[in-house]
C-alpha positions in Angstrom: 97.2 97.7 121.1 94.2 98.8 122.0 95.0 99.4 126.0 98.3 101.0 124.6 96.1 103.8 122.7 94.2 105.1 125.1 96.9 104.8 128.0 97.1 108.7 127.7 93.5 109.7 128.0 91.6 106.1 129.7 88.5 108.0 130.4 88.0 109.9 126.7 84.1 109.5 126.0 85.2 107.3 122.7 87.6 105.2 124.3 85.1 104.8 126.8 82.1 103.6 124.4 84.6 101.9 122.3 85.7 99.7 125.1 82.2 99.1 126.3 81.0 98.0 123.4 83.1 95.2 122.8 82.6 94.4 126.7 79.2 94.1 126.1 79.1 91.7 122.7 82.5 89.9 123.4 83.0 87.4 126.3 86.9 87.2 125.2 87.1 90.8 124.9 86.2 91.3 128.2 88.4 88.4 129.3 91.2 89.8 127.6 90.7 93.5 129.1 90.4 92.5 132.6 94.1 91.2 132.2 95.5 94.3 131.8 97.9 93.5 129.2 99.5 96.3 128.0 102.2 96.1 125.1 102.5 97.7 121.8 102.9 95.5 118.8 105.4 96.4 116.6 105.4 93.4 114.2 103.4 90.3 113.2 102.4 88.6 110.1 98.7 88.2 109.1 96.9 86.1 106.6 95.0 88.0 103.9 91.9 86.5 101.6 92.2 88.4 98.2 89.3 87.1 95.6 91.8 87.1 92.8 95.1 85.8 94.1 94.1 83.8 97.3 96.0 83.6 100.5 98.6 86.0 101.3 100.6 86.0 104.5 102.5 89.0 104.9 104.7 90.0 107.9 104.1 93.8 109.2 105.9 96.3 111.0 104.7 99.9 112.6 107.3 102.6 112.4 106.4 106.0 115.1 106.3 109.2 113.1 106.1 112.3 114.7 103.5 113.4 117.2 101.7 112.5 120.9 100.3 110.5 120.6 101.7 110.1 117.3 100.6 108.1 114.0 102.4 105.4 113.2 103.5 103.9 109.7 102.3 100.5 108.7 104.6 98.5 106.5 103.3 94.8 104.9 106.2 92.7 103.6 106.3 89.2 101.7 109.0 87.0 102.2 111.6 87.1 99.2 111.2 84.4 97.0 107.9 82.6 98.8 104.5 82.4 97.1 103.3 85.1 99.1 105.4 86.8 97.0 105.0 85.7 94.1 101.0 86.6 95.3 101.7 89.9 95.6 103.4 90.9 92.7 101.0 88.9 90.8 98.3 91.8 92.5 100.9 94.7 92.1 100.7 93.1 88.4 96.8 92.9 88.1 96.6 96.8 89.4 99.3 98.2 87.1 97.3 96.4 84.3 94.3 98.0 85.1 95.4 101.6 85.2 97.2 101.5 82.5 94.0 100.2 80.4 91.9 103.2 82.4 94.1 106.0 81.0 93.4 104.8 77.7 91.7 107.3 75.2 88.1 106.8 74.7 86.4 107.2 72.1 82.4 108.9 71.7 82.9 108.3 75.2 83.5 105.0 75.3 86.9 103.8 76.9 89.0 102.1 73.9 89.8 98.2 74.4 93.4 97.0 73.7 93.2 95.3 70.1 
């Protein structure tokens, strides 16, 4: 993805330092580089570590919006029914939780506590 970025502009001074960084510190970057590979991912699945829910493996997908080079949107997805799932509503669940108990009224300046 990287090689795919900066296809339009190779010798821009970030790319540049960017590219020679990891060079320097990474024996499979540079292994990887000098291949040439260039294809642009537009899907995968990757493995998250959340401290309150565990493992969650979520497939993603980039969609182009408009621009040159353009952004791109990037859209996480859990399998229907799968504990990755269930995982993720159980966070979505956890989140909603916690804002509503923030937008409660406080009191002397002290945020109130459900009873």
């Amino acid at each position: 993805m990287l090689r795919a970025a900066v296809a339009d502009d190779p010798d821009h001074p970030r790319a540049t330092a960017v590219v020679g960084e990891l060079s320097i510190h990474s024996v499979d970057f540079r292994r990887l580089w000098a291949r040439h590979d260039v294809r642009e991912n537009v899907h995968g699945t990757t493995l998250f570590q959340h401290p309150e829910v565990g493992g969650i493996t979520l497939d993603w997908d980039t969609y182009p919006l408009p621009g040159n080079p353009g952004p791109v949107l990037l859209v996480f997805t859990a399998e229907p029914g799968t504990a990755d799932a269930e995982r993720l509503q159980l966070l979505a669940s956890l989140r909603a939780t916690r804002d509503t108990a923030s937008r409660r009224p406080s009191v002397g300046g002290v945020p109130s506590r459900p009873a």
